[in-house]
Steps between C-alpha positions, in 0.01 A plus 500: 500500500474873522181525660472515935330174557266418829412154564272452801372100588281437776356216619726249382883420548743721269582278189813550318324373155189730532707799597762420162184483296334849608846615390492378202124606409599867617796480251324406234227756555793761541596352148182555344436874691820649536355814698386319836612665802385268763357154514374347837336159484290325810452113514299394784339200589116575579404265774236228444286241705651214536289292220603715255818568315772755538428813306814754418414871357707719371542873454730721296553902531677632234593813420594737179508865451164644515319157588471243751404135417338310758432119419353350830288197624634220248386176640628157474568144680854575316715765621705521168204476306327796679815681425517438151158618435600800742786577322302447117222740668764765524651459191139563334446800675846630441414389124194751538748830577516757236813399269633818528600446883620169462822680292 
């Protein structure tokens, strides 16, 4: 992977299997966009009353020359699912860029 890659998690422990997975959705958006600078993605765990679930959201920042993507607030009782509709959020709007600066 080319790209400088942030990984923040807060709220819950640091997992080995979520952190190999963010990797592998960045490389595979690097794959699709070639021309991303930067890509910084946030899981936290938003804190609940007790009779209710757990709730995980998820953020992504990504940047490519001349434009920033910002994916924020994805929402689910699955952390991996949250990121996978993170991670197909960015790919949409990264879908959306003008062809001619994708290269």
């Amino acid at each position: 992977m080319q790209i400088p890659l942030q990984i923040t998690i807060r709220g819950i422990p640091h997992s080995e299997a979520l952190d190999l997975r963010i990797r592998e959705k960045a490389v595979k958006l690097e794959e699709f966009h070639p021309r991303i600078t930067s890509c910084r993605v946030t899981v936290d765990e938003m804190k609940k009353h007790q009779h209710q679930g757990r709730e995980f959201q998820v953020g992504i920042d990504i940047t490519v020359p001349g434009k920033e993507i910002v994916v924020n607030k994805v929402r689910d009782e699955d952390a991996y699912v949250a990121l996978r509709n993170a991670f197909d959020a960015a790919k949409r709007q990264l879908d959306e860029l003008p062809r001619t600066k994708q290269g």
